[in-house]
C-alpha positions in Angstrom: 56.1 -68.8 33.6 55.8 -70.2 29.9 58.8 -72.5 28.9 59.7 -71.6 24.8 61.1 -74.6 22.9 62.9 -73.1 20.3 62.6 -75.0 16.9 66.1 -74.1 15.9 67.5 -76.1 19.3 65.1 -78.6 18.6 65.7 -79.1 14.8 68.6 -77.6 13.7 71.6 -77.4 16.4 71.2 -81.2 17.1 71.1 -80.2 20.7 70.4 -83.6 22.8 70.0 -84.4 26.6 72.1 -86.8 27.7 70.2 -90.6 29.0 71.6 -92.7 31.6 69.1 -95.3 30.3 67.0 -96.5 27.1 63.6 -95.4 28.9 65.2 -92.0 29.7 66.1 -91.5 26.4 63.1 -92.9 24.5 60.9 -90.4 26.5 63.2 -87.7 25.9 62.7 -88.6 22.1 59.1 -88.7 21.9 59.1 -84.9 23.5 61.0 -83.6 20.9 59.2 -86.0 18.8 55.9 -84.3 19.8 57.6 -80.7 19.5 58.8 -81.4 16.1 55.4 -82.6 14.9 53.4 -79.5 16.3 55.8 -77.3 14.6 55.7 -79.1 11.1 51.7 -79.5 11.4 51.7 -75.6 12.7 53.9 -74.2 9.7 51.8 -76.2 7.3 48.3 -75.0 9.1 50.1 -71.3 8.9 51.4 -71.6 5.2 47.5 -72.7 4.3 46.1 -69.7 6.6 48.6 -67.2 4.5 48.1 -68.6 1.3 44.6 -68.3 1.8 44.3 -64.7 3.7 46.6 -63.6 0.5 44.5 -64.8 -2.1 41.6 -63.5 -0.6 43.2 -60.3 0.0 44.6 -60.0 -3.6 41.0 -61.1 -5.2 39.7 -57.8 -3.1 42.6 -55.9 -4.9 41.5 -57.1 -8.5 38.0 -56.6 -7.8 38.3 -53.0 -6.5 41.6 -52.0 -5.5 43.3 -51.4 -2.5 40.3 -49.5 -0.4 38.0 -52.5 -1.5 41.0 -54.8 0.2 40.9 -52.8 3.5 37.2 -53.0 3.2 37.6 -56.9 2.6 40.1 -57.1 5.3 37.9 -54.7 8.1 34.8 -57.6 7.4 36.6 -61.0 6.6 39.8 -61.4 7.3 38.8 -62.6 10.9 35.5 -64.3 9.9 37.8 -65.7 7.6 40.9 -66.7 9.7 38.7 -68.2 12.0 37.1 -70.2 9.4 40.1 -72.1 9.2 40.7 -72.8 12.7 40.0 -77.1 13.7 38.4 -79.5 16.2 41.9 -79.5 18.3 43.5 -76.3 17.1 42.6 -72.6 17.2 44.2 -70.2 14.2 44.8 -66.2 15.0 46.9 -63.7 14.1 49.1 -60.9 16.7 51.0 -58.2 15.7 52.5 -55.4 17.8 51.4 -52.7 15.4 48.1 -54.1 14.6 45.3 -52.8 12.9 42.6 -55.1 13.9 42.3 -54.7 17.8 41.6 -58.3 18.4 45.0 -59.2 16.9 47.3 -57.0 19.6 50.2 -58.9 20.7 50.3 -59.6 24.6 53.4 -58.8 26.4 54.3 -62.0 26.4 53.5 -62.3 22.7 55.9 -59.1 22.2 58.8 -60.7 23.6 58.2 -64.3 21.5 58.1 -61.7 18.2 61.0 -59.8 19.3 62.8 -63.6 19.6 62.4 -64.8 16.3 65.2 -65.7 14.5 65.5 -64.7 10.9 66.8 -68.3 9.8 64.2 -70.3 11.6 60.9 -67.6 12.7 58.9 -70.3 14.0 58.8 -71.4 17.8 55.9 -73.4 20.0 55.5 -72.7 23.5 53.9 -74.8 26.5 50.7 -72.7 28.4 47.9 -73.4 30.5 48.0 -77.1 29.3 48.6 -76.1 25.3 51.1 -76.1 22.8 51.1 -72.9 21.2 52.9 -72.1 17.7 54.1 -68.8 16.4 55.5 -68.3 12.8 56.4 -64.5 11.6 54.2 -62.6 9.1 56.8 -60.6 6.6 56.2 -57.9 4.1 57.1 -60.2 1.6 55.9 -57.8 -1.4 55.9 -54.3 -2.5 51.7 -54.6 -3.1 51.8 -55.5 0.9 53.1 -51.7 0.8 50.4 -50.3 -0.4 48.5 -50.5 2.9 51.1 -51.3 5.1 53.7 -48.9 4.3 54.8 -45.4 4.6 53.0 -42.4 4.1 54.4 -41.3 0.7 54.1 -45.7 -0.5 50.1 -45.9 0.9 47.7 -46.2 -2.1 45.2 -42.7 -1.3 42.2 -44.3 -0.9 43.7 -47.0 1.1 44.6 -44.7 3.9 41.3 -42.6 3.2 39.9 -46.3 4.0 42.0 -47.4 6.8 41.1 -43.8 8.3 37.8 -44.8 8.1 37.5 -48.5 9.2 40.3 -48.5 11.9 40.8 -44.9 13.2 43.3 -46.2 16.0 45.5 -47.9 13.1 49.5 -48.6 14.0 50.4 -51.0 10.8 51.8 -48.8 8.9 55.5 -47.8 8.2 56.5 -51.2 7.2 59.3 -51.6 4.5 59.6 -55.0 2.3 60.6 -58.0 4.7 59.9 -56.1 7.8 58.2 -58.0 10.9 54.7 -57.8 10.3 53.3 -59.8 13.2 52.9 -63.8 13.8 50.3 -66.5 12.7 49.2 -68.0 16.3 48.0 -72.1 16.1 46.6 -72.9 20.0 46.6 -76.6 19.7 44.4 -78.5 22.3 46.0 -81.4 24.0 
């Protein structure tokens, strides 16, 4: 079974284990040591990723509106997320409505975004030998709406164009600051 490590127990309840000696409690240190520096590196490799993804996105947009952006998004957004990935670290994103089938949520995944805590949405996990990182993707503007909303919010020839590109589509139905999935950061040990 994966163990979490929650950042907020890590960083921001001063929760400590108590040493009976100084090795005890220098190795306890350098785990949460380690866990605090793959969740710092993983929010700043995730805050690139989004700023990038976004500006990307919102250059389709200006270009040639919101179909062109789901057009951009169905051919790039992967290539390009993947472009950003490292040597030691691999960057994805999961969603439990999803658009792109390749970035469904696992059931393990589901229960990790169903977990985050609105103060603090970032965790890592320990799996197979890796330190994985989770931070929640928000609507975080009404343009975000205009492909991932409602119905009656959905720009027309966006959902003529998500129709098109991604006929088994769930991201829609979304409202500003909703849970829109998570940036995933597999660091290799």
């Amino acid at each position: 079974m994966k163990s979490f490590i929650y950042i907020s127990a890590i960083l921001f309840t001063g929760v400590g284990v108590s040493c009976s000696s100084e090795s005890d409690k220098k190795k306890d240190h350098s785990i949460d040591q380690v866990t605090i520096d793959y969740i710092q590196l993983g929010d700043s490799l995730a805050n690139n990723a989004q700023n990038i993804l976004l500006s990307n996105v919102a250059g389709a947009i200006q270009t040639g509106g919101f179909a062109h952006a789901v057009e951009f998004c169905n051919t790039q957004a992967t290539f390009l997320t993947d472009s950003l990935s490292g040597e030691t670290y691999r960057i994805s994103r999961i969603s439990e409505k999803n658009r792109n089938p390749s970035n469904a949520a696992s059931v393990e995944e589901l229960e990790i975004l169903q977990s985050f805590d609105p103060d603090h949405p970032q965790t890592t996990i320990e799996a197979d030998g890796k330190t994985i990182y989770y931070k929640a993707i928000k609507i975080g503007m009404p343009t975000c709406l205009k492909c991932h909303g409602t119905e009656e919010s959905i720009d027309p020839e966006a959902a003529r164009m998500i129709r098109e590109k991604y006929p088994d589509d769930k991201a829609t139905g979304y409202s500003e600051g909703d849970l829109r999935g998570a940036w995933k950061i597999v660091f290799n040990h």
